[in-house]
N, C-alpha and C positions, 0 to 999 in steps of 0.2 A: 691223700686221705686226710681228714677234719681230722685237727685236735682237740681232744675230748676236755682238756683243760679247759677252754674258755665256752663250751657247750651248759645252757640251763640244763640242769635235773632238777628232778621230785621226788619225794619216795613215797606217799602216801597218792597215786595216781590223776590229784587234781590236772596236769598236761598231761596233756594227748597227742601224740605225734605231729597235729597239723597244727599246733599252737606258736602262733607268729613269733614268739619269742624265741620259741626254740629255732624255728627258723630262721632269726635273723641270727641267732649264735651260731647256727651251722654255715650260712653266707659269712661270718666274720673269719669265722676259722677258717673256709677255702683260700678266703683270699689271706691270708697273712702265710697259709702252709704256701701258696704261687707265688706270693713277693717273698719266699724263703727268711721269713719272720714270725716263724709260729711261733704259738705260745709255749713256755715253759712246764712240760709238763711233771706230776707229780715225782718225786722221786729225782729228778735229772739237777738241781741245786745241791742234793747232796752227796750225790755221785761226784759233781765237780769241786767241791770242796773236797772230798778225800780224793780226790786224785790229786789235790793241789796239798797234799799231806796233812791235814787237817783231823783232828781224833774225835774220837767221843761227841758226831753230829747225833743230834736230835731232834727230829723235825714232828710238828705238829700240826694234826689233819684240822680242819673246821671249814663249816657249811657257810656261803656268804649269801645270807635270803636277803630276796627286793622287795620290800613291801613290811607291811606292820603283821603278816600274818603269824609267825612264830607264837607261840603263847609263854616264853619264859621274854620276863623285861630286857631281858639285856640284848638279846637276840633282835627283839620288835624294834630296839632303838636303834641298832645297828643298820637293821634294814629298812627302814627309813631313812639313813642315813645314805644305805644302796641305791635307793631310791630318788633318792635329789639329785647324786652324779648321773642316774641314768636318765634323764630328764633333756640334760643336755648331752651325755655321753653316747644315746644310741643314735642320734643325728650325727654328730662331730665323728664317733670310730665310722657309722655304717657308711656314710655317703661316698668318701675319698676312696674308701675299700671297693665300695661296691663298682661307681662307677671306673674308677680308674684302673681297678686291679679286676674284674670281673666282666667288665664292659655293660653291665647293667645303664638303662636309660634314666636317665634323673629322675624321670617320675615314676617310675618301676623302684628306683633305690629310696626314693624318700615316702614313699608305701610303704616300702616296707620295714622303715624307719619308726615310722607312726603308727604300723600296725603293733610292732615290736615292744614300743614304747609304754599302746593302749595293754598289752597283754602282761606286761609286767608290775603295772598299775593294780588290775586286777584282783581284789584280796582274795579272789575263790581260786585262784593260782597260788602253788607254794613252789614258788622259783628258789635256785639258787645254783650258786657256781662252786664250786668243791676248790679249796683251798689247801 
């Protein structure tokens, strides 16, 4: 099963289930849950610090958007910010994943790299990954 951690969400319904993006964050997360290197999910950092005796954790939720779309400044600069690693980050994670851990064909994975890429780009998309 996909970890939800590294999955785009929205909450005002701009993606839609078939939206490349989302897709390629649901191909990333198969393949890293099949090379048993999923992502860390919400809550499991501070479970291990208190099992490691550790007190008084406090952990803090926040939204990481790709794109300028947010309307408060600090947000828009951030995700632009999201936005230049994913530039090169959805080639460099998807490709190795896809083909080597999924058996996708290169040009099957770098589609879906580029489409991923194009949808995150997108300002009428309000991406982001739950932090």
């Amino acid at each position: 099963m996909a970890n939800r951690a590294v999955i785009f969400h929205c909450d005002d319904g701009t993606m839609k289930p078939d939206n490349p993006a989302y897709h390629w964050s649901e191909l990333l997360s198969e393949a890293m849950a099949k090379a048993k290197r999923p992502a860390i999910v919400k809550g499991a950092l501070a479970d291990r610090l208190s099992a490691a005796g550790f007190e008084d954790i406090q952990q803090l939720n926040s939204k990481l958007p790709f794109g300028p779309w947010p309307k408060e400044r600090r947000l828009k600069e951030v995700g632009c910010m999201a936005l230049l690693g994913a530039e090169s980050g959805f080639t460099a994670y998807g490709m190795a994943a896809f083909t080597r851990i999924l058996g996708l064909s290169e040009e099957e994975a770098s589609k879906t790299c580029r489409d991923g890429l194009a949808a995150v780009m997108n300002k009428n998309y309000h991406l982001y990954l739950p932090k």
